[in-house]
C-alpha positions in Angstrom: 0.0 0.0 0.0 1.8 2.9 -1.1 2.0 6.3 1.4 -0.7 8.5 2.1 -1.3 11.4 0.4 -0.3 14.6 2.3 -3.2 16.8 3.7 -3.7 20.2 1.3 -4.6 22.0 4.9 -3.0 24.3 7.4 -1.3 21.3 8.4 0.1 20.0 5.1 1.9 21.4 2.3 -0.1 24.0 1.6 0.2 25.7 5.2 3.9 25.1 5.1 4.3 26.8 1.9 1.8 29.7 3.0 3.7 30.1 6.2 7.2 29.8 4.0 6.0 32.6 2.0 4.6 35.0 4.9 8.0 34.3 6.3 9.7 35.5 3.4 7.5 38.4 2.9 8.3 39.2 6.7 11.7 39.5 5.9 11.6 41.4 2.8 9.7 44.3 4.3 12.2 44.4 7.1 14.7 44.5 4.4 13.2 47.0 3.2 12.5 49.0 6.2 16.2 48.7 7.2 17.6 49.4 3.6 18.7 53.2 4.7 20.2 52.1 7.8 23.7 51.3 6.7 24.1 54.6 5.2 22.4 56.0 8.4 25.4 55.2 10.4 27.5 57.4 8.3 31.2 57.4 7.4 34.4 56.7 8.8 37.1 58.7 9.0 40.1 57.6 6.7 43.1 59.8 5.0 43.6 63.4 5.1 40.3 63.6 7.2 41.6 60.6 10.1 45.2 62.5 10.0 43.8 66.1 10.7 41.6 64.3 13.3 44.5 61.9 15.2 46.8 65.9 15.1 43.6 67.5 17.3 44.7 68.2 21.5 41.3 66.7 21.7 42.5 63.2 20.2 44.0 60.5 22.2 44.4 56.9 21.9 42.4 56.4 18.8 39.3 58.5 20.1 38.5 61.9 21.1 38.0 62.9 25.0 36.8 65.2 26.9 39.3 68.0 28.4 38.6 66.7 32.4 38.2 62.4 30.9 34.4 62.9 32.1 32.8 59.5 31.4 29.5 59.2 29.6 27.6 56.8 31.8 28.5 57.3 35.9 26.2 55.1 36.6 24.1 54.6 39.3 23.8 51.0 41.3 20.9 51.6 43.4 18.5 51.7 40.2 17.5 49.8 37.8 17.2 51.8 34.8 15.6 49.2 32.3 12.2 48.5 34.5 12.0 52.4 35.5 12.1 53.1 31.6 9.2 50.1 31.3 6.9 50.5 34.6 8.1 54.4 35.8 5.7 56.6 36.9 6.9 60.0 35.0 4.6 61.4 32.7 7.0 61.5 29.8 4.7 62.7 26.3 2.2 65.0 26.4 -1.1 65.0 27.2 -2.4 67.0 24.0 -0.8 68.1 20.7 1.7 70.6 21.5 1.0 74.1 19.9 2.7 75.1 17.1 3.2 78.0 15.6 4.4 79.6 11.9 6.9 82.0 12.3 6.1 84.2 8.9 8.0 87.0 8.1 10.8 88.2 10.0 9.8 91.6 11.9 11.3 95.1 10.3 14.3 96.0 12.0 17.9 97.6 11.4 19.3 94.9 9.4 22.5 95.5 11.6 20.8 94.9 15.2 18.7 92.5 14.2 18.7 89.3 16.4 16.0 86.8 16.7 15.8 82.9 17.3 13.3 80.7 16.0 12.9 77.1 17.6 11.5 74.2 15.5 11.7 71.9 18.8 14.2 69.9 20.3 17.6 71.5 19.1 16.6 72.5 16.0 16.7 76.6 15.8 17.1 79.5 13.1 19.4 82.5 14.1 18.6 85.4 12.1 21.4 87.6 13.1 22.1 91.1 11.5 20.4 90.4 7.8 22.1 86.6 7.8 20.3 83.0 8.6 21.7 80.6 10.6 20.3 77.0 10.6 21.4 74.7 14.2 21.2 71.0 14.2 18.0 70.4 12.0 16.6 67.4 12.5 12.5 66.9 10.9 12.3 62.8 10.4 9.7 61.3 12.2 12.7 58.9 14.2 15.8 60.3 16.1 17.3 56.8 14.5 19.0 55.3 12.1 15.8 53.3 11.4 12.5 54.7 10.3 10.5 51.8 11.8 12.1 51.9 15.7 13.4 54.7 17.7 12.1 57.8 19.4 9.4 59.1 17.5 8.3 62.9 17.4 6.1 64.3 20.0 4.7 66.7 18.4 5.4 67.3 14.3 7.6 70.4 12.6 5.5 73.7 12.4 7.3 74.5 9.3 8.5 72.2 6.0 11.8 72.1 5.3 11.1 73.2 2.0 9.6 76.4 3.7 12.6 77.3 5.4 13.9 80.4 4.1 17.4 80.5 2.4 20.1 80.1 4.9 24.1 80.9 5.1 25.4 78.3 7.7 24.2 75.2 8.9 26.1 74.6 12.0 26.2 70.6 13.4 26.6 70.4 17.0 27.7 66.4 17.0 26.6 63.4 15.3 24.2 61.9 17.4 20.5 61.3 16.1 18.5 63.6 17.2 21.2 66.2 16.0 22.6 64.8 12.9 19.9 63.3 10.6 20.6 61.5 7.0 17.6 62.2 5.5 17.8 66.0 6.4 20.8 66.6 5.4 19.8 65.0 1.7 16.8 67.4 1.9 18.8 70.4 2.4 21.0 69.3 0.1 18.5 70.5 -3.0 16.7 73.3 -1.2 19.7 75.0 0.4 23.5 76.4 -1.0 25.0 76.9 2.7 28.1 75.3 4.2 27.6 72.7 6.6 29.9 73.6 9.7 30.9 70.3 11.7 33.1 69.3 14.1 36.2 67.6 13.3 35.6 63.8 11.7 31.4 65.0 10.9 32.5 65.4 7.6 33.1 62.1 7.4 29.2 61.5 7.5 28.2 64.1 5.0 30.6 62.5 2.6 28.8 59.5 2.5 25.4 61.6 2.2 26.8 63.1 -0.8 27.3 66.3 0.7 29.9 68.2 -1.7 33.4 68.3 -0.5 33.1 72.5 -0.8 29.9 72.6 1.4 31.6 70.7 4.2 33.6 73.1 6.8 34.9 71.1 9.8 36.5 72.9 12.6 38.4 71.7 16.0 37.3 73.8 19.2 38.8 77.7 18.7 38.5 77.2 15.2 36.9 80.1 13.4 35.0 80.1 9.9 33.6 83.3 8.4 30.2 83.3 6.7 29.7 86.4 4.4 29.9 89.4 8.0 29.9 86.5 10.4 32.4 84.7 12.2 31.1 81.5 13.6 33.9 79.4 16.2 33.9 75.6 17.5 33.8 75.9 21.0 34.1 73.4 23.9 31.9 70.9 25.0 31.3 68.4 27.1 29.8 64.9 25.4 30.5 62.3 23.4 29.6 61.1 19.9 29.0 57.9 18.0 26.5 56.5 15.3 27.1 52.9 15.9 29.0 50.6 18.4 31.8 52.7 17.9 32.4 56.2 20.3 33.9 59.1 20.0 35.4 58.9 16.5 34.2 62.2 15.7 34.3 65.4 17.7 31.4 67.4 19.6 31.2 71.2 20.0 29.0 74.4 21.5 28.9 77.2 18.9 29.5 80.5 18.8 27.9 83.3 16.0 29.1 86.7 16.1 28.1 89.3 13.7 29.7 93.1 13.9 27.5 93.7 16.9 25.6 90.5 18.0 26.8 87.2 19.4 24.7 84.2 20.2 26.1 81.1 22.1 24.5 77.4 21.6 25.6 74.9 24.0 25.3 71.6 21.4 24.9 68.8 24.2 27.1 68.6 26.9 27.2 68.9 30.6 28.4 71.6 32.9 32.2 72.4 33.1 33.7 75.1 33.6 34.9 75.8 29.8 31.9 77.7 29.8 33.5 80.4 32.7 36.2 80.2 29.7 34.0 80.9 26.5 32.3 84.4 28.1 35.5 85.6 29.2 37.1 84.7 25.4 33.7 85.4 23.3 31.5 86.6 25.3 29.2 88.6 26.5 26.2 86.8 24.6 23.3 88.6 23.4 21.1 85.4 23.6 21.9 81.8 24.8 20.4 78.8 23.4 21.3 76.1 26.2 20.5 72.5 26.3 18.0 72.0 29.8 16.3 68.0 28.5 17.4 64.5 28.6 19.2 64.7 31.9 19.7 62.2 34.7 21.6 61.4 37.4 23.1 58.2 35.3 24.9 60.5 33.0 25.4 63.8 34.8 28.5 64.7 32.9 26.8 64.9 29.2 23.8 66.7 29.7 22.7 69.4 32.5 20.4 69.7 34.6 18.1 73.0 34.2 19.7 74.7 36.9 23.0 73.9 35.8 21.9 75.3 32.6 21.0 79.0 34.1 24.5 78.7 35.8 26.3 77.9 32.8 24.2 81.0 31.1 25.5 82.8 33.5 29.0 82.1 33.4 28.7 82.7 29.8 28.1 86.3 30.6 24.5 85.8 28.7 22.1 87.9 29.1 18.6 86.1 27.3 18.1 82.2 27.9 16.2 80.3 25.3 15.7 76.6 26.6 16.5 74.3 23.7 16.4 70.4 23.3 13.3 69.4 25.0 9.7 68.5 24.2 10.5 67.0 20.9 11.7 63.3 21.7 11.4 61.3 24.7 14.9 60.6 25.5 15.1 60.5 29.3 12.9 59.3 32.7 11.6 62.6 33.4 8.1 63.9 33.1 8.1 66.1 29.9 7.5 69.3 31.3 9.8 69.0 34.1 13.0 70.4 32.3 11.3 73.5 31.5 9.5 74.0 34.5 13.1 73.7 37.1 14.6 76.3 34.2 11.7 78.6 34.8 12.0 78.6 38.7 15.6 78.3 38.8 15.5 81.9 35.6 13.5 83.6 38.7 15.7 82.8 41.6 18.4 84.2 39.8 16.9 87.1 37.9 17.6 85.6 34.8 15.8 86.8 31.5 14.3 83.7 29.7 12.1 83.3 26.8 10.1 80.1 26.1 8.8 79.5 22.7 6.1 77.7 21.5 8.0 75.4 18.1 8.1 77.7 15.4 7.9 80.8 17.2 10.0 83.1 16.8 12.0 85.3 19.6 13.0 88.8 19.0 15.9 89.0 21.3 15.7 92.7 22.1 11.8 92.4 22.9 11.1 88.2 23.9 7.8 87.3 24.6 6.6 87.1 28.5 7.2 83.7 29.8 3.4 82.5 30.4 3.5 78.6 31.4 1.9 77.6 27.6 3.3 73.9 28.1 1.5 73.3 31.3 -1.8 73.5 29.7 -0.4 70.5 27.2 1.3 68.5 29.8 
């Protein structure tokens, strides 16, 4: 008696071979979810670019360090970081859409005094300083990742296009983490903008890969000046770490600096409090406006990002005289409640008579006359 016939059923061939191809379909659409994600790592520095890095006082032993050897992660052993990201209690998205606002047409004002900052959220902000544009750290993908399917995802969307962004002059990179350095951005800027990107050393490495144009690509060391048409716009020091991949700190971080013939504006990038800052006010400063980091702390890593009060000290130090809170409310990227960064930054502004502007994204500031401080995000959180 020859064998039996196998069952055409979900148990027999024909559930095998459906199950064989859903597999397969499976894993093509991961494929091609992940297809960009190679490139999204970037590039790695080789040749002229690896020499000029491997010459730089930051460089040692293969990597770049921070001045002071400040470690990334201190670490804390009486918490378990992993189930308080899971099962916390902090309130960390908001409760309704966050406002957003179009910032339109720049106000009429002495093209040589004029000074106003425009956030986009997180640490993405236009400078429009004395008749020139100065893009920071634009980030508008959906994902601070090198994946479009996993990641932090956007709380709250752009206000603005990039395609609506008026022309620019500089496009200054802090570092080349995610939520500061973003592939697809870059590519988009690529066709709707002519500025120089302005990097820190071994960035470049990145844009090459993006096809960024070899003349578009300005990388600087910390103290390292670049002119843009009347501005002068200097790497300063900073206080973090970089890395795309498994690899860290194969390409350099900075704070910027954008001076014009009678302006000067201070980013802080990411990094925690040191005191280079004591050091930048007393070289570059005083600062008509600060843009300073204040989200994404903890006490795990206290040496790359600050805490809001350290932020107002640092501010201080930097001889500024208006604070506009940058790199919150975007992306959920720490374990505190999302309005908690700019609600310490508030109190702390008051205790210490600081002026401080908080915008709604895409509002814009006008330095000389910012908008009162009225509590908007505690309505959304």
């Amino acid at each position: 008696m020859g064998a039996p016939a196998e069952r055409a059923g979900p148990e027999g061939t024909l559930g095998r071979r459906l199950r064989g191809a859903a597999g397969l379909a499976a894993l093509a659409g991961l494929a091609w979810v992940a297809r960009d994600v190679p490139a999204a790592l970037g590039g790695r520095l080789t040749g002229a670019r690896a020499e000029r890095a491997a010459r730089s006082p930051r460089f040692h032993d293969g990597a770049f360090r921070n001045p002071g050897g400040s470690r990334s992660m201190a670490g804390t052993p009486d918490r378990n970081l992993v189930r308080e990201l899971l099962f916390g209690k902090q309130k960390r998205r908001p409760s309704v859409a966050v406002p957003l606002l179009r910032p339109g047409t720049a106000p009429a004002a002495d093209a040589g005094r004029e000074l106003n900052v425009v956030w986009y959220g997180h640490a993405s902000a236009l400078i429009e300083i004395e008749g020139r544009r100065v893009l920071l750290d634009p980030v508008w993908s959906d994902r601070c990742s090198p994946s479009s399917l996993v990641g932090p995802r956007r709380l709250h969307r752009p206000p603005v296009r990039l395609d609506e962004l008026p022309p620019v002059d500089a496009i200054l990179i802090s570092h080349d983490h995610y939520d500061h350095l973003d592939m697809a951005t870059v590519q988009a800027l690529l066709g709707s903008q002519s500025a120089p990107f302005l990097v820190p050393l071994g960035v470049g490495a990145h844009l090459d890969r993006w096809g960024v144009p070899a003349g578009r690509i300005v990388e600087l060391d910390w103290a390292e000046s670049h002119r843009v048409a009347e501005l002068e716009i200097t790497a300063t020091a900073a206080q973090h770490f970089s890395g795309r991949g498994l690899r860290r700190d194969g390409t350099l971080w900075s704070s910027w600096v954008v001076a014009g013939a009678h302006r000067k504006v201070f980013y802080t990038g990411d990094s925690g409090y040191f005191d280079g800052y004591a050091e930048i006010g007393e070289r570059h400063g005083p600062f008509d406006v600060t843009l300073m980091q204040i989200g994404a702390y903890d006490r795990a890593w206290p040496s790359i990002h600050m805490f809001p009060e350290e932020a107002v000290a640092a501010h201080l130090d930097l001889r500024g005289g208006l604070l506009v809170p940058v790199h919150w409310a975007t992306f959920n990227l720490a374990l505190h409640d999302w309005s908690e960064p700019v609600d310490r930054i508030w109190a702390e502004a008051k205790a210490r008579d600081v002026r401080l502007a908080v915008p709604r994204p895409g509002e814009r500031v006008v330095v000389d006359d910012p908008p009162a401080v009225d509590g908007w995000w505690q309505a959304v959180a």
